[in-house]
N, C-alpha and C positions, 0 to 999 in steps of 0.2 A: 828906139828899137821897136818894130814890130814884130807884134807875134805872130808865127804863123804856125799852124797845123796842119799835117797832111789831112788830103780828106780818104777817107779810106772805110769802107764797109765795116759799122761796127766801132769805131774809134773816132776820134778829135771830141771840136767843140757842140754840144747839142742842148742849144736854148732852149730851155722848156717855161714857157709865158701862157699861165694857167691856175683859177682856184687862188688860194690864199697865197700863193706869191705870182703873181700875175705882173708884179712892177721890179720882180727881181730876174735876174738869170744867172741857172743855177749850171753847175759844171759837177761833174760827175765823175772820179777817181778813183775808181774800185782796186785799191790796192793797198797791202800791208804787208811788212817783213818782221823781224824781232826786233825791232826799234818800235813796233806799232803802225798804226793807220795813216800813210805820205799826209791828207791834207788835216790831220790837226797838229801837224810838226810847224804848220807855218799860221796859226794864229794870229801870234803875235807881229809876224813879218807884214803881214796885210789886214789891219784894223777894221778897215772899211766892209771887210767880207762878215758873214755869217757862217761859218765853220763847221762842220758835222765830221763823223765820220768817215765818211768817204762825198761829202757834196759841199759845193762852196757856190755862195749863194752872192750877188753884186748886184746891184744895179744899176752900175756904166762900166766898160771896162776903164775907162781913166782913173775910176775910185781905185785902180789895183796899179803897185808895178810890174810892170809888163816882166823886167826881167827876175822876179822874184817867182812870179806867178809862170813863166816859161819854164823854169829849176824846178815849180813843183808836181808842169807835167811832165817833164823830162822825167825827173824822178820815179813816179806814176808809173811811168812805163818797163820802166826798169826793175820796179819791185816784180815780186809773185803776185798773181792774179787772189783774190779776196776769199776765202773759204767760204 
């Protein structure tokens, strides 16, 4: 399955390759509901990542699966914007 992102003013995917994670690329998901902040629900779904509050860090997209990681920007998108 590939993943695909609309590309759209402001949203998708935005490689930031720079400074002390220069060999990572990091994904950006500013969103949370009353369950908490979307990308530390999936942790433990995708090992290979680095995990924050709202940023998830890889360094290939193979180290991820596609459809686990497409659920969590689906998801993302659907929550309320971050306060």
């Amino acid at each position: 399955m590939a993943l695909q992102v609309p590309e759209r003013e402001g949203r998708g995917l935005v490689p930031h390759r720079g400074g002390e994670y220069a060999n990572y690329i990091s994904l950006y998901i500013c969103a949370n509901d009353d369950k908490g902040y979307v990308p530390e629900r999936y942790k433990k779904a995708l090992p290979k990542a680095k995990i924050g509050k709202s940023c998830v860090r890889f360094k290939k997209l193979s180290d991820l699966d596609a459809a686990i990681l497409s659920r969590m920007i689906r998801e993302g998108a659907g929550a309320p914007p971050q306060a």
